[in-house]
C-alpha positions in Angstrom: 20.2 56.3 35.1 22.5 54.0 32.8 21.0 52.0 29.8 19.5 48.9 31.8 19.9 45.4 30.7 16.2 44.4 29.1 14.6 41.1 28.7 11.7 39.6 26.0 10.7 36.2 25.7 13.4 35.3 23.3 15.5 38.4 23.6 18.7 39.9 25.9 19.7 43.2 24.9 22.2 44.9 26.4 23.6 48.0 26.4 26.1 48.8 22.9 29.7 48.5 24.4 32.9 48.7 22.5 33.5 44.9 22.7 30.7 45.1 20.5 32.0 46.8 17.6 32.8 43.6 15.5 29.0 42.8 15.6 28.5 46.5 14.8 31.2 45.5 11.7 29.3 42.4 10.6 25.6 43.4 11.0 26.7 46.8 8.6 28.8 44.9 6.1 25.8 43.6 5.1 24.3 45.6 2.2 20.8 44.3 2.3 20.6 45.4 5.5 21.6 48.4 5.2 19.3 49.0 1.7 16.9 51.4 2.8 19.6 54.1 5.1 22.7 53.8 2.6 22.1 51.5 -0.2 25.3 49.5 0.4 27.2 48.0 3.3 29.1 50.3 5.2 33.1 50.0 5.6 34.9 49.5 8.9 36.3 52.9 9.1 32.2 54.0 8.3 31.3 51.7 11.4 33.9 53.3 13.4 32.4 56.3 13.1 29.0 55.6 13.5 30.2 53.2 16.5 31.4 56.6 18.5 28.2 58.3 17.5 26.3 56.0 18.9 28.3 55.9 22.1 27.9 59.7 22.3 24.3 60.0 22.0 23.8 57.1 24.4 25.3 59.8 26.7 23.2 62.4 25.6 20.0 61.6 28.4 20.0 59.7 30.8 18.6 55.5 29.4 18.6 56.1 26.3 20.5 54.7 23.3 21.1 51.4 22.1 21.1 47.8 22.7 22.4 45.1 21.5 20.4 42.1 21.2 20.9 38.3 21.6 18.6 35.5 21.2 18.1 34.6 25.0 19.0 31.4 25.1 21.7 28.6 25.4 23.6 29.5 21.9 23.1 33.7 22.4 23.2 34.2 18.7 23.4 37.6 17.7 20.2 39.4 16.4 20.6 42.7 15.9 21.1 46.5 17.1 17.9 48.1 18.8 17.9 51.7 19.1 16.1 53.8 21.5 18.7 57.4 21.5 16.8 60.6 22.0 15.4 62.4 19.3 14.5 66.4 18.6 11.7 67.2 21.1 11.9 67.3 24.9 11.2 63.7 25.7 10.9 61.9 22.6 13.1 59.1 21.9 13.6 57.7 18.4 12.9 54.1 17.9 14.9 51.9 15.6 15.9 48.4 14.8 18.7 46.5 12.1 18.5 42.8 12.1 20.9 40.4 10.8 19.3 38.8 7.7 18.9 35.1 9.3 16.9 37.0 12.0 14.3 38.5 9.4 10.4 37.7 9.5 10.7 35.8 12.9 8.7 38.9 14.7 12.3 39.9 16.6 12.1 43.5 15.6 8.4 44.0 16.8 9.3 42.0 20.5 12.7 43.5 20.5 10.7 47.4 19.7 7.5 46.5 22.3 9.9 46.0 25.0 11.4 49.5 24.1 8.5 51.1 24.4 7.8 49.6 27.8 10.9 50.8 29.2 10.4 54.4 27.2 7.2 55.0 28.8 7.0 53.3 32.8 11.4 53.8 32.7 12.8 56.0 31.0 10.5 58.5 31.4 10.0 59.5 27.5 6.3 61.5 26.3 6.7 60.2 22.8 8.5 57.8 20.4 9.5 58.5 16.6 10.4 56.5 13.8 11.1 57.1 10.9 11.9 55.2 7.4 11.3 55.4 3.4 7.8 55.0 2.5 8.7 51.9 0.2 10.8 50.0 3.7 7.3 47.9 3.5 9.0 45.6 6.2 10.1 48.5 9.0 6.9 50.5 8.4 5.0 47.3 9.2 6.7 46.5 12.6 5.7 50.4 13.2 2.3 49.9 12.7 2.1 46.2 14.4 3.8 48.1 17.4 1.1 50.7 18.0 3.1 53.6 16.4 0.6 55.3 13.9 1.3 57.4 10.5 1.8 60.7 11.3 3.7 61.9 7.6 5.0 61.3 4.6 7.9 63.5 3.7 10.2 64.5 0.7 14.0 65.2 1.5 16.5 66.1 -1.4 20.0 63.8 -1.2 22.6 64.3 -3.7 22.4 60.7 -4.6 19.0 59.1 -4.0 18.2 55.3 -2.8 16.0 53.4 -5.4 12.7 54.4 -4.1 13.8 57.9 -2.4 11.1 59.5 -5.2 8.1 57.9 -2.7 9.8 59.9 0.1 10.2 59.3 3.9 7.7 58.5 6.6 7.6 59.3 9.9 5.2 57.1 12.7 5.0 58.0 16.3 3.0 57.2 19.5 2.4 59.1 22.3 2.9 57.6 26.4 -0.8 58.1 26.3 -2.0 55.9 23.3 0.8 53.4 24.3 -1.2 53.3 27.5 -4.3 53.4 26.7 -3.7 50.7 24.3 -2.6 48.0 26.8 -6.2 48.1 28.1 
């Protein structure tokens, strides 16, 4: 089953494709987006890289991976890159979201990640959906929570050279097909 097309109310996203990679280029050069995974904007040989990997995993199970999304409507701005790839665990899928910053604190991530989760559970056939960020991404963790996903653990990592706030650690949400459902009614 290939990555699907999927629809909000003020969202396209469509599957990542390599006539997307200059999106890929300017949504990563951007180091405030990227403040909380690398601390700094990636380079274009870096988004190369992480381009292919996408691609791969995208391949890995059959609907998963990820999307880019446009506002749906007459101008099709760019929004963002929503991810949905497969994650450790028979499955699980790992949910995931990076904004441009004129797309912040509209509610695009939470629409953008409901819709994900629709299409995890009735589609793509998933049991369970991760996330994860650091415990001071105040912003991510609350689209997590406003999405259903609940905490399930905080968690310390060593990195040879640690993001402002790596000392708090890592946290990891998740939600089961079975809350997800359960919740709807």
């Amino acid at each position: 089953m290939p990555q699907p097309v999927l629809r909000t109310e003020r969202l396209l996203m469509v599957p990542l494709a390599d006539r997307h990679f200059e999106l890929e280029v300017e949504l990563d050069g951007d180091a405030e987006v990227l403040r909380y995974l690398f601390g700094r904007a990636r380079t274009r040989d870096e988004v190369t890289v992480a381009h292919a990997r996408r691609v791969a995993a995208a391949g890995r199970v059959d609907g998963l991976g990820f999307w880019m999304a446009f506002r749906d409507d007459e101008d099709g701005e760019f929004v963002g890159l929503m991810m949905l790839p497969p994650a450790d665990g028979p499955r699980t899928a790992e949910l995931g979201y990076r904004l441009m910053r004129r797309a912040w604190r509209q509610g695009l991530a939470s629409e953008a990640s409901r819709e994900l989760l629709r299409y995890a559970f009735e589609e793509a056939g998933q049991e369970r959906v991760v996330a994860q960020t650091m415990a001071v991404n105040v912003g991510s963790r609350g689209v997590m929570a406003k999405v259903g996903l609940r905490h399930i653990r905080t968690f310390h990592e060593h990195f040879e050279d640690p993001l402002p706030g790596t000392e708090q650690g890592e946290v990891e949400y998740a939600i089961t097909r079975a809350e997800w459902a359960a919740a709807l009614h």
